[in-house]
C-alpha positions as CSV (number, residue, x, y, z in Angstrom):
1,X,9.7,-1.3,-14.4
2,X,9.8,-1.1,-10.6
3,X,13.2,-2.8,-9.8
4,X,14.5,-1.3,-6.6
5,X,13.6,1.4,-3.8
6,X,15.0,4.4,-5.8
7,X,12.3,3.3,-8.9
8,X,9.3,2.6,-5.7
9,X,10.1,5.8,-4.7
10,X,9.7,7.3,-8.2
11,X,6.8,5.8,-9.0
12,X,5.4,6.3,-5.6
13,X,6.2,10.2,-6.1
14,X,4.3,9.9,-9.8
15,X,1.6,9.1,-8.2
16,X,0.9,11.5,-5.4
17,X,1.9,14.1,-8.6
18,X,-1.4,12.4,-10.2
19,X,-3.6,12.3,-7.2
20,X,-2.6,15.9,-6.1
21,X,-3.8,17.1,-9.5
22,X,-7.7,15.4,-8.9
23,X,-9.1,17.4,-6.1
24,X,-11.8,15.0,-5.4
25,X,-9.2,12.6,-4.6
26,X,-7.2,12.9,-1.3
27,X,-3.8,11.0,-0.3
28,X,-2.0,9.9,2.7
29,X,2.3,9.4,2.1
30,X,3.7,8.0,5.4
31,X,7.5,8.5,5.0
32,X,10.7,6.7,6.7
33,X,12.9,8.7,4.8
34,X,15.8,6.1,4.6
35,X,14.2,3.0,5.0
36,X,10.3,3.0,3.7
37,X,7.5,4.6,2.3
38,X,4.1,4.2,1.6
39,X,0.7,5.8,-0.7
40,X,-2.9,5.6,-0.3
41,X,-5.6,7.3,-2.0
42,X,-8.7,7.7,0.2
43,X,-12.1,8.6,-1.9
44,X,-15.1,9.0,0.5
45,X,-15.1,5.9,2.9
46,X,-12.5,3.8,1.3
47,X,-8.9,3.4,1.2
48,X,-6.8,1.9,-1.9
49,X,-3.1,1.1,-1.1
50,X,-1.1,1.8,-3.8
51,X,2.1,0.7,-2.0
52,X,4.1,0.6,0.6
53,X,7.6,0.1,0.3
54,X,10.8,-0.5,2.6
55,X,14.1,-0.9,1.4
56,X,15.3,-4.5,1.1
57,X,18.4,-3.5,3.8
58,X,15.7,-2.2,6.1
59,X,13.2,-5.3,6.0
60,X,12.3,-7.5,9.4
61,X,12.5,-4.3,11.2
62,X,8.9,-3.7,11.8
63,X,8.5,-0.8,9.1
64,X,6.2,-1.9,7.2
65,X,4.1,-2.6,10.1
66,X,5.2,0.6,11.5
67,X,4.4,2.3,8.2
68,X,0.1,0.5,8.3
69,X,-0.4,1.5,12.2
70,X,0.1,4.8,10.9
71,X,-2.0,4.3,8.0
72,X,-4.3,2.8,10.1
73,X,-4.7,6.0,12.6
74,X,-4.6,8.6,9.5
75,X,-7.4,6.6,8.0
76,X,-9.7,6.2,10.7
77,X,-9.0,10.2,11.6
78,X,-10.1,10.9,8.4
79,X,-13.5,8.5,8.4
80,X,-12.3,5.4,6.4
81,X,-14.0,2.7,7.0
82,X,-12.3,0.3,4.9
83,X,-8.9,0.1,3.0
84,X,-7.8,-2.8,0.7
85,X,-4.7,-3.5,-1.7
86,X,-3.9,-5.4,-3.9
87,X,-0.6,-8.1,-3.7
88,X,1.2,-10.1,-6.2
89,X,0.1,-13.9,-5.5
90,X,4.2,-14.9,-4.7
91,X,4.5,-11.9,-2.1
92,X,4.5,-13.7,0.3
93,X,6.4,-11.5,3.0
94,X,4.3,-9.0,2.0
95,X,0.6,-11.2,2.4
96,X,2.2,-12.4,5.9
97,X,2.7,-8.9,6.7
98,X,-0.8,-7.3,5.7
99,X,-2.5,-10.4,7.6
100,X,-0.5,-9.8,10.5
101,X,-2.0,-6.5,10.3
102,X,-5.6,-7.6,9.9
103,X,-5.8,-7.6,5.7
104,X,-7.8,-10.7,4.8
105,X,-7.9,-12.2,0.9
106,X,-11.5,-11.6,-0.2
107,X,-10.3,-12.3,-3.8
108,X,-8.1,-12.1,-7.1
109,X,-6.9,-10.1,-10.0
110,X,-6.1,-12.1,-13.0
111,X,-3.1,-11.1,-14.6
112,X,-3.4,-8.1,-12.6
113,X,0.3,-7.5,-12.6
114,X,3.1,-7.2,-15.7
115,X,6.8,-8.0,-15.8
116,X,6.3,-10.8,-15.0
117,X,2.7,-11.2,-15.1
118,X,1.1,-12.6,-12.2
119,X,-2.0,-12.3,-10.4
120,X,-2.8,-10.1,-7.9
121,X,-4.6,-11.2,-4.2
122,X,-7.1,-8.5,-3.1
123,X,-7.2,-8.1,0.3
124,X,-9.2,-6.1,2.6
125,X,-9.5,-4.9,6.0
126,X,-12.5,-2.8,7.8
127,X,-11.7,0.0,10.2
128,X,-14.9,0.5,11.6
């Protein structure tokens, strides 16, 4: 269970171990090294974020946002033409923050999440 930044960055680095070993797959990790980090894998055209993280002492600082522009310009350099995500339906820091950014809710996941389970929001956002 994903209970702090230390277990985000775990799980963040199991993943990018899991994508690295699927060469049809490629990945972008955009790294704060103190204060955030985020995943994406990128299959042809489109983007899935897996997450992107910032540690709770390092919130309201713009990093996250800091953390998509980047994504963002990675993305479109390699030909992405949409990314999406997936957000637990009570995030709602984190739904203000991908709508700021241009994410809009094109639909839900029931019970998409565990501990607690909740649904997810799918959001989406086209770069072309």
């Amino acid at each position: 269970m994903v209970e702090s930044f230390e277990d985000v960055t775990q799980l963040v680095r199991t993943l990018v171990e899991q994508i690295v070993e699927n060469p049809e797959a490629a990945t972008v990790t955009g790294t704060d090294q103190e204060n955030g980090e985020l995943f994406i894998e990128i299959e042809v055209d489109e983007g899935d974020i897996g997450n992107v993280a910032v540690a709770p002492d390092s919130r309201r600082r713009g990093i996250g946002a800091a953390l998509l522009k980047a994504l963002f310009a990675e993305s479109e350099r390699r030909g992405t033409a949409v990314l999406q995500l997936e957000v637990r339906e009570s995030n709602a820091p984190a739904i203000a923050l991908y709508t700021g950014a241009g994410f809009a809710p094109v639909g839900k996941r029931k019970n998409f999440y565990s501990n607690p389970t909740e649904n997810a929001v799918l959001m989406t956002i086209s770069l072309i």
